[in-house]
C-alpha positions as CSV (number, residue, x, y, z in Angstrom):
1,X,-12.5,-15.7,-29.7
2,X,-13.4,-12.0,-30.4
3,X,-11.0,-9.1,-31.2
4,X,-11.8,-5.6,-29.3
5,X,-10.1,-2.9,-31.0
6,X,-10.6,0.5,-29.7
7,X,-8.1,3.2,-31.1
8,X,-4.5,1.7,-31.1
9,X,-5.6,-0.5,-28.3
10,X,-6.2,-5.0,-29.3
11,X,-8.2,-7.5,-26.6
12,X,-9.1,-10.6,-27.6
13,X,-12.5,-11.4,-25.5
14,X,-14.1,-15.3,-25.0
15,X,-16.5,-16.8,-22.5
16,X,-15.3,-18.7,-20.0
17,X,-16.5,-22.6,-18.1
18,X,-18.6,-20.2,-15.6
19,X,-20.5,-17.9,-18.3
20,X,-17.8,-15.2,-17.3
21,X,-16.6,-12.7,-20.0
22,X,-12.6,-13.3,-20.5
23,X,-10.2,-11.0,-21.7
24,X,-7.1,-10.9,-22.4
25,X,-4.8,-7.8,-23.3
26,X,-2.9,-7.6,-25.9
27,X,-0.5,-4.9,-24.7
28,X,0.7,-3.5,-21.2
29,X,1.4,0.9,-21.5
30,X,3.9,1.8,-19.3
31,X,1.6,4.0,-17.0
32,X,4.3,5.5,-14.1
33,X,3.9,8.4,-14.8
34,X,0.0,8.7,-13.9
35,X,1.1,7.1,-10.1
36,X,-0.3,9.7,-7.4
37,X,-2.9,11.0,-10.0
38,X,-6.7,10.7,-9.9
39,X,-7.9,8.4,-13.3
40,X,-9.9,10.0,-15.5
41,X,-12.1,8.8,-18.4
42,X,-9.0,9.2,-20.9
43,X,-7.4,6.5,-18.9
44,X,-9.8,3.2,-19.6
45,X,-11.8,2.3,-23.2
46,X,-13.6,-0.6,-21.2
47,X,-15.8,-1.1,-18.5
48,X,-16.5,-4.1,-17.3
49,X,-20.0,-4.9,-15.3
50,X,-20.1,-8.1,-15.1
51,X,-18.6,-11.7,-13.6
52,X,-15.0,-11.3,-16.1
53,X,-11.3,-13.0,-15.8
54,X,-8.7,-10.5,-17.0
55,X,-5.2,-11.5,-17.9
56,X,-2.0,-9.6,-18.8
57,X,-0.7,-10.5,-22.4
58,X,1.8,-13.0,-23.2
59,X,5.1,-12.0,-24.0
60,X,6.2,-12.3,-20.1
61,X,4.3,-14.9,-19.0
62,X,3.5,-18.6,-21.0
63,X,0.6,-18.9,-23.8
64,X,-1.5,-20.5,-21.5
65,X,-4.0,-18.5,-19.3
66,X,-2.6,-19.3,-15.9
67,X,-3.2,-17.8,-12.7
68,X,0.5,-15.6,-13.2
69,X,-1.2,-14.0,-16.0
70,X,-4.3,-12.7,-14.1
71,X,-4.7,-8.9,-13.7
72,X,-7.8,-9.5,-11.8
73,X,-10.7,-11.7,-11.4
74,X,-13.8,-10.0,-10.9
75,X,-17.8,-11.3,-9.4
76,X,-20.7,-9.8,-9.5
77,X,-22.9,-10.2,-5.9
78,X,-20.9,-12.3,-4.2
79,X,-22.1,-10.8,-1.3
80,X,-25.6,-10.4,0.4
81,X,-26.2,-7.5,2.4
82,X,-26.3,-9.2,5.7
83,X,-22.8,-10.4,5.2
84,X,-21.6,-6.6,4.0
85,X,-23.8,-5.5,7.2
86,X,-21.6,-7.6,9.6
87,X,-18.3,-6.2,8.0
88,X,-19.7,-2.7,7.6
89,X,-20.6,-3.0,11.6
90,X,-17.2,-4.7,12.3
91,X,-14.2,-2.6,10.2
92,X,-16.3,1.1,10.2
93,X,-14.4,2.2,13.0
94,X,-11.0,1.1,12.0
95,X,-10.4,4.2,9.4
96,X,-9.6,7.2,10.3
97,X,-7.9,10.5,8.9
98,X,-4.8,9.5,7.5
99,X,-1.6,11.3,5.4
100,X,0.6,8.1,5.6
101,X,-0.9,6.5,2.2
102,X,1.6,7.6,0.0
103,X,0.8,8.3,-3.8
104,X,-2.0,6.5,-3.4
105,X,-3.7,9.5,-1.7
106,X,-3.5,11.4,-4.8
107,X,-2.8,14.7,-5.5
108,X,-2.5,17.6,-3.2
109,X,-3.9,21.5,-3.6
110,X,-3.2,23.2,-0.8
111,X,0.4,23.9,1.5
112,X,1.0,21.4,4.1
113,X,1.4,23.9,7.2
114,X,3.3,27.2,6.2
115,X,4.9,25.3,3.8
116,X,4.8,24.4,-0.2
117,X,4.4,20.7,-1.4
118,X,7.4,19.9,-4.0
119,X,5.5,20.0,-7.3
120,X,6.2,16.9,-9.6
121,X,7.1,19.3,-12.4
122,X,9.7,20.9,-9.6
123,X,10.9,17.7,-9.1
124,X,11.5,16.9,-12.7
125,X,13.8,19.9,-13.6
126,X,15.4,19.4,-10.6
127,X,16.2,15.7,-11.8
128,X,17.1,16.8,-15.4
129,X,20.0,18.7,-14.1
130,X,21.4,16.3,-11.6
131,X,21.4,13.4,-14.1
132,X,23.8,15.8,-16.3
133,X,20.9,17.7,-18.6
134,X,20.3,14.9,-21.3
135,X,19.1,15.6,-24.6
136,X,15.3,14.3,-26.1
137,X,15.8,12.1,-29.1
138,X,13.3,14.5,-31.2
139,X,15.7,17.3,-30.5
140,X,13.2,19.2,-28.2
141,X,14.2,21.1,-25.4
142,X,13.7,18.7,-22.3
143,X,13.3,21.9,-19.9
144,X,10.8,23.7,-21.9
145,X,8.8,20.3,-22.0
146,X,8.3,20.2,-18.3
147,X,7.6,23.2,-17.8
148,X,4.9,23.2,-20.9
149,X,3.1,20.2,-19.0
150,X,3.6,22.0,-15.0
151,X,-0.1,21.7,-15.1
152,X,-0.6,18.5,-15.9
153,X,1.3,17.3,-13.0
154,X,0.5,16.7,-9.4
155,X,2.4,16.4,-6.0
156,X,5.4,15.3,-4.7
157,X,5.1,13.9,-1.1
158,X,7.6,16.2,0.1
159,X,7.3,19.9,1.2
160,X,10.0,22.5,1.0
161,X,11.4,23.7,3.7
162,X,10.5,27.3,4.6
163,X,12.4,28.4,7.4
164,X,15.6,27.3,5.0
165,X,14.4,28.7,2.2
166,X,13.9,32.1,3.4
167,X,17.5,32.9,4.5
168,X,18.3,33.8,1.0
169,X,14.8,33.4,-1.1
170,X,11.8,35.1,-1.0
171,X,9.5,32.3,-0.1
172,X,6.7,32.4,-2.8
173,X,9.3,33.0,-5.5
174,X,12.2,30.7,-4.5
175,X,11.8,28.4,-7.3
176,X,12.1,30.7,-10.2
177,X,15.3,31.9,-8.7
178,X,16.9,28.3,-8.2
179,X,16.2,28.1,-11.9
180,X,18.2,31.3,-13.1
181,X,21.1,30.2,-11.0
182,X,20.8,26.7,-12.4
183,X,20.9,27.9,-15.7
184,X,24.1,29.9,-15.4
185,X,25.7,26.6,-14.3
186,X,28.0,24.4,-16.1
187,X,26.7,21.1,-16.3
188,X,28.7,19.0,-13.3
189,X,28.2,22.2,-11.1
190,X,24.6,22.4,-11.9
191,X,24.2,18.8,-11.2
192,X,26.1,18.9,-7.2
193,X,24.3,21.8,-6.8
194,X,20.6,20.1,-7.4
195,X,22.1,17.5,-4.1
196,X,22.4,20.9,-2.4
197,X,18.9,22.0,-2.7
198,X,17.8,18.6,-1.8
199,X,19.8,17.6,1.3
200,X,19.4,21.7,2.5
201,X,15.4,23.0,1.5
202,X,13.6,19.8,0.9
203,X,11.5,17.6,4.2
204,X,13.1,14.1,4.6
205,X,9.4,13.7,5.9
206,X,6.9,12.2,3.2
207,X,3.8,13.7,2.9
208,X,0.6,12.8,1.9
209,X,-3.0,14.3,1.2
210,X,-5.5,13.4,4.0
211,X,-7.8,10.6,3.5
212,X,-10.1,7.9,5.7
213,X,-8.1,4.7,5.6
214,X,-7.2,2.8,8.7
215,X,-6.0,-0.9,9.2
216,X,-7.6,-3.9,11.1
217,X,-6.5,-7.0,11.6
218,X,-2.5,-7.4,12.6
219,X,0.3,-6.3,11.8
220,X,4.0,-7.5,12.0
221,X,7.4,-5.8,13.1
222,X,8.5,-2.5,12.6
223,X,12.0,-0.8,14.1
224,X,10.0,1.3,16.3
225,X,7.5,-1.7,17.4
226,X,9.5,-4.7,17.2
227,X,6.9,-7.3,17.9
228,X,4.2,-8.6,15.9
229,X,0.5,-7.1,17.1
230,X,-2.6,-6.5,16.8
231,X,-3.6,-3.1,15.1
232,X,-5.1,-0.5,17.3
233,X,-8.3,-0.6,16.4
234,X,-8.4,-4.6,16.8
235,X,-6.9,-4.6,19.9
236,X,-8.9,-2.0,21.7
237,X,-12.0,-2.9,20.2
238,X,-11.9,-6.7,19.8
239,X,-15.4,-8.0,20.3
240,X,-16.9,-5.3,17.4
241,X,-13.6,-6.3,15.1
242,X,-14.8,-10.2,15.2
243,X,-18.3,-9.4,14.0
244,X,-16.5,-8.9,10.0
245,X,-15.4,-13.0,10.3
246,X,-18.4,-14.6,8.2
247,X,-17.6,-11.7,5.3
248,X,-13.6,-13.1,6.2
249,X,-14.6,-16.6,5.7
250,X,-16.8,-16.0,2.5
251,X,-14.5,-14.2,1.1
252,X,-11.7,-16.9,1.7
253,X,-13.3,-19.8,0.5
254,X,-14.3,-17.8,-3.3
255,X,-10.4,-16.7,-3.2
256,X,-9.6,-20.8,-3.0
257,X,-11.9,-21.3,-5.7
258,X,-11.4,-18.2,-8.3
259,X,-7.4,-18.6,-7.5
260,X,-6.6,-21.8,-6.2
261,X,-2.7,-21.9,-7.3
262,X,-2.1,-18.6,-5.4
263,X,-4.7,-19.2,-2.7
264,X,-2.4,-22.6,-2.0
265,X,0.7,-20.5,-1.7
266,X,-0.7,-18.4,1.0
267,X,-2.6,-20.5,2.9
268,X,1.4,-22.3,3.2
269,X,2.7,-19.2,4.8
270,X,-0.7,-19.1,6.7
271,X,-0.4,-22.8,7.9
272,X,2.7,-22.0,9.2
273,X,1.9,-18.4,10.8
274,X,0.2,-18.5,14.1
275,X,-3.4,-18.5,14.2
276,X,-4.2,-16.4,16.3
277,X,-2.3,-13.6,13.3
278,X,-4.8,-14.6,10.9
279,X,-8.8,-13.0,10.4
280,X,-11.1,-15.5,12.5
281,X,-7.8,-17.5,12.9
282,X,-8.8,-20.1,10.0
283,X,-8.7,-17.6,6.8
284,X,-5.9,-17.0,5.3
285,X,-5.7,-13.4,5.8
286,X,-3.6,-11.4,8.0
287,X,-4.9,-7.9,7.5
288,X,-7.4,-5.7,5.9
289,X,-7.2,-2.1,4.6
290,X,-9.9,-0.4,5.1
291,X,-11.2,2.8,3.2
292,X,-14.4,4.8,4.2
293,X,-16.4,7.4,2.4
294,X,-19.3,9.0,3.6
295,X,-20.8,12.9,2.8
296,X,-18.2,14.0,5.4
297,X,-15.0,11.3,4.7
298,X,-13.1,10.9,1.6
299,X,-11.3,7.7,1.0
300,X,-11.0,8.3,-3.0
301,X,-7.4,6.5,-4.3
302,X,-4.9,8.3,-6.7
303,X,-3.1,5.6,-8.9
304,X,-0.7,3.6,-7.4
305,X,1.0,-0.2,-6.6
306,X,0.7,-1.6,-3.3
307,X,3.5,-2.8,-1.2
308,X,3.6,-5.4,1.9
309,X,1.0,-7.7,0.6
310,X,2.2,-11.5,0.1
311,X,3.8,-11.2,-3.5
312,X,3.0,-15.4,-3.8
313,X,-0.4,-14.5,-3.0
314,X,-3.1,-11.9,-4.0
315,X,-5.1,-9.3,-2.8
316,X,-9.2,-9.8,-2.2
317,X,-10.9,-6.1,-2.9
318,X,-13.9,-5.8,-2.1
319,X,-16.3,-2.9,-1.7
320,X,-19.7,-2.9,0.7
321,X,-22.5,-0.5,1.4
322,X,-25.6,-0.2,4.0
323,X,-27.9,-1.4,1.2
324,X,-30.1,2.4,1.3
325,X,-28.5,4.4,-0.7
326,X,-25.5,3.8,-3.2
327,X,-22.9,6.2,-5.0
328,X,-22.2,6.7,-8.3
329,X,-18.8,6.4,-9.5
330,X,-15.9,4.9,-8.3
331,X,-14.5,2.9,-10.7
332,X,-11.7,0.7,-10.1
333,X,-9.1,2.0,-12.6
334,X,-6.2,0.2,-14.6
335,X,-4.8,2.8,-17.0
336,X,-2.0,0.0,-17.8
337,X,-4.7,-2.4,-19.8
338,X,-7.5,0.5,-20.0
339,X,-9.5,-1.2,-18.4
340,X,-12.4,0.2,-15.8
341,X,-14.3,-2.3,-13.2
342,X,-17.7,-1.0,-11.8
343,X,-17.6,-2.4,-8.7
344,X,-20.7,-2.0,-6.6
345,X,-22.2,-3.2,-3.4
346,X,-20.7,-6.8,-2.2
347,X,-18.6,-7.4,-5.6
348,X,-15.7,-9.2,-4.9
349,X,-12.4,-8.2,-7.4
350,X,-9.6,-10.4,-6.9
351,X,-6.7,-8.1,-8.0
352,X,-3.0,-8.5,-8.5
353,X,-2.4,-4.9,-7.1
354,X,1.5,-5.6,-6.1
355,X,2.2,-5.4,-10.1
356,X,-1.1,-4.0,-11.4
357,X,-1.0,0.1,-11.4
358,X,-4.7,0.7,-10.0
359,X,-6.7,4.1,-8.6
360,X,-10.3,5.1,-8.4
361,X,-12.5,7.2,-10.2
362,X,-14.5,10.0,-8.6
363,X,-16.8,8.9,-6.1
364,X,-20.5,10.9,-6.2
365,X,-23.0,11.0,-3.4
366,X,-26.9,9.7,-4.1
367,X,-28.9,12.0,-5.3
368,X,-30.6,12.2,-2.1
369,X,-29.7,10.3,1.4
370,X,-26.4,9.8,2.7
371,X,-23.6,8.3,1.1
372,X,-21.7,5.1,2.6
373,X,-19.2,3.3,0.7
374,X,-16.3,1.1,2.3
375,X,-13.9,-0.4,0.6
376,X,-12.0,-3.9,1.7
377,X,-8.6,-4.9,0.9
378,X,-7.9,-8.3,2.8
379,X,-4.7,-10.0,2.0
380,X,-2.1,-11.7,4.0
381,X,1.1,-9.3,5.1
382,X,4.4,-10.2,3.3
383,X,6.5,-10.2,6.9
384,X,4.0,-11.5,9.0
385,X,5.9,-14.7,7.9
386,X,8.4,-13.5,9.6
387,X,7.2,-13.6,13.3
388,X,7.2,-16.0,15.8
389,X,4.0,-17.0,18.0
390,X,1.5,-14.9,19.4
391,X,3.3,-15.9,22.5
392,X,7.0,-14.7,21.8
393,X,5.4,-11.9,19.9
394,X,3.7,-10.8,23.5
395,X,6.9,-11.3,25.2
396,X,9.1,-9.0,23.2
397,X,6.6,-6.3,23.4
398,X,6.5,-6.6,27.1
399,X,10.2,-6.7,27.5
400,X,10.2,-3.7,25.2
401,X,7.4,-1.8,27.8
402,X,9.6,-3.0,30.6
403,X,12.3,-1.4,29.4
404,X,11.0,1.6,28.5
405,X,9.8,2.0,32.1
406,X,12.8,0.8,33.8
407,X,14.4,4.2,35.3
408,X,17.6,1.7,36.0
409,X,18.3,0.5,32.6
410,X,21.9,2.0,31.5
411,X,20.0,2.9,28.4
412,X,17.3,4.7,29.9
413,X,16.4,8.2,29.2
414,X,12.9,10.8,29.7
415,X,12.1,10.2,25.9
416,X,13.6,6.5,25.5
417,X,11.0,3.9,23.6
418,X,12.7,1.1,25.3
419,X,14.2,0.4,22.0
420,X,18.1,-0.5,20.8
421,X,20.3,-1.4,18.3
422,X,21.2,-4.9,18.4
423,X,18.3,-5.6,21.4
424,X,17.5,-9.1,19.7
425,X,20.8,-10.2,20.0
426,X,22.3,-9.7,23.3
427,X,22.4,-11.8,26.3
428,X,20.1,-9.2,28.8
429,X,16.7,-10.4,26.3
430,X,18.4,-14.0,25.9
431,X,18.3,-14.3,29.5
432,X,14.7,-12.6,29.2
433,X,13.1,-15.0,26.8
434,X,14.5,-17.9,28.8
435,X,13.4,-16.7,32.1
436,X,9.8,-16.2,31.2
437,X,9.4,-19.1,28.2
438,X,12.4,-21.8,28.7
439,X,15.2,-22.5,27.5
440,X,13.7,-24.6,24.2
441,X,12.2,-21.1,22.9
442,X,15.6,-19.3,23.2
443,X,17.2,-22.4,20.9
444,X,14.1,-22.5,18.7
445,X,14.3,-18.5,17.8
446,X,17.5,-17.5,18.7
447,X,20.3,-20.3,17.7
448,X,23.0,-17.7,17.8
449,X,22.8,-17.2,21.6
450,X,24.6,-20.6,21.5
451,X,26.6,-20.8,18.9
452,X,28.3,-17.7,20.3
453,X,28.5,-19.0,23.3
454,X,30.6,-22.3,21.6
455,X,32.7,-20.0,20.0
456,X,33.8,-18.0,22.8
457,X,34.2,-21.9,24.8
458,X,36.2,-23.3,22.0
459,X,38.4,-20.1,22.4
460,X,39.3,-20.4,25.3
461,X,39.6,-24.4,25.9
């Protein structure tokens, strides 16, 4: 076993059963406060090339090297470039421009609209003074140490509001001025006032910077869409979609044998999910992320954690190219361990990004030719678990159409989504469900419509 020591930073490194280098961290930075920036060079002292198991150190986790340990697993060519051609023909389509990607769309330069983003270094004075103005233990002024970094920071995902604001600021200097009356406040009136300038000038709305991300595969309930589904893309363009299941396949049966402890957990939920939710309907994958950029798309990721992804199981990134000309860049970035993967052309990183604070480095077109780079996050969706079959799926989003179309309904109005409160749990879908599948699906998913009804019996007998 070798010791790395760059700067203040310890990893001890060894060679693992398949020739693969393995590392192991001997610390974990707490890195929050780079989420929603781009990584930089200052942010990793290694860069790893080649087939390499990296774990998290020990002091949360047991001595051994198991699989809850594992920051990432990473392999060099697992792909060949008629398998990347089949995905790359299959998932191109599926991203598009998006601003729904959070912090992980990075930092913003420009207004959104007529309006300013909320600064991070805004944000951060504005949360000094609500939490009462607490003191730095080195005795320097907290204030005057936000505003010395402002530069450094990036974007809120949030834009003041500028119709508000300009009813008693001017618009482009309203911030400076919320200062000086801040700073003539005591310290409880300084802090109510901060949920003033929050609940009055700030967009509920989040905000994020533009990029081309999209999702294929399916996707499970939401308030507004209360039925599991496929995504748009897979549903309206179905037979393309199915031409990425070898890649889906592949790239299933290396997760089982890189990860077999997690793989086992969420091929469970996916045993039990039904097929027809699941990539090729034999994987174990539910959905796929998918990131393009080309000379005209930009799909590069700001540091961030994911959310919705299976937290039993684990994420399969993977990035593919046309096989003409490749980029140069794009390093997978995690500032926690300092660590940087290069991950080119039909590598496969297996990567815990639920708990592992990840983001890319700049992405550079070729020298000459057209850049293509798309990048494939497959993983099985945390609440997918939670459906029922493709069957009862179907039917609640046909009783939700219905509904909405249904001039009649009590409920019905011009703008009306043909969704309520409660609409799960009442007797008009009860009598729905049993109408069009029987009455053994309304005991299977909904047990309450009966034991209702034996209440109300055993009330009045």
């Amino acid at each position: 076993m070798e010791t790395i020591r760059i700067g203040q930073y310890e990893w001890q490194k060894s060679i693992g059963d398949e020739g693969q280098d393995v590392y192991v961290a001997n610390f974990l930075i707490d890195e929050d406060e780079v989420i929603g920036q781009y990584p930089s060079e200052e942010l990793y002292d290694i860069v790893v090339d080649k087939d390499t198991d990296f774990y998290l150190p020990s002091q949360s986790f047991s001595e051994e090297l198991t699989e809850d340990r594992v920051a990432f697993k990473f392999r060099k060519g697992t792909f060949t470039q008629s398998e990347q051609d089949g995905a790359l023909e299959g998932l191109y389509g599926a991203a598009s421009v998006s601003d729904n990607r959070g912090m992980a769309a990075g930092p913003k330069s420009e207004s959104h609209g007529n309006r300013l983003w909320v600064e991070m270094w805004q944000d951060q004075v504005l949360e000094w003074y609500a939490k009462g103005q607490p003191s730095n233990i080195d005795g320097s002024d907290p204030l005057q140490a936000i505003l010395d970094k402002r530069d450094g920071y990036g974007i809120r995902a949030s834009a003041w509001i500028r119709m508000t604001i300009e009813e008693k600021y001017e618009y482009e200097t309203f911030f400076q001025e919320m200062m000086k009356e801040l700073a003539g406040m005591g310290v409880l009136e300084a802090s109510d006032h901060v949920k003033f300038i929050y609940d009055n000038y700030v967009s509920v709305t989040g905000y994020a910077s533009q990029i081309w991300s999209g999702i294929a595969g399916f996707y499970d309930r939401y308030p507004r869409i209360p039925f599991g589904r496929p995504t748009a893309y897979t549903e309206n363009h179905r037979e393309k979609f199915e031409k990425c299941y070898p890649f889906a396949r592949k790239l299933d049966k290396e997760f089982a044998r890189l990860m077999p402890g997690r793989y086992g957990l969420q091929k469970k939920l996916a045993d039990d999910t039904d097929r027809k939710f699941l990539i090729g309907e034999d994987t174990t994958f539910t959905t796929i992320t998918v990131n393009t950029t080309t000379n005209e798309r930009n799909a590069r990721m700001a540091c961030h954690r994911d959310a919705g992804s299976l937290n039993e199981g684990f994420s399969n990134l993977t990035v593919i190219g046309d096989g003409k000309k490749s980029w140069k860049g794009g390093y997978l970035v995690c500032p926690e361990v300092r660590v940087a993967i290069n991950v080119r052309p039909g590598d496969l990183a297996l990567v815990d990004n639920m708990r592992i604070i990840h983001g890319n480095t700049a992405i550079e077109e070729p020298d000459e030719g057209d850049l293509m780079r798309m990048s494939l996050v497959f993983y099985y969706r945390e609440n997918m678990k939670k459906l029922g079959s493709w069957d009862y799926e179907a039917l609640r989003r046909t009783y939700v159409k219905e509904r909405e179309k249904n001039q009649e309904h009590p409920l019905w109005w011009s703008r009306w989504n043909g969704v309520s409160a409660n609409m799960w749990f009442e007797d008009e879908w009860y009598d729905y469900l049993r109408n069009h599948m029987g009455e053994d699906t309304v005991k299977q998913y909904h047990p309450e419509a009966y034991e209702q009804a034996g209440s109300l019996e055993d009330f009045f007998s």
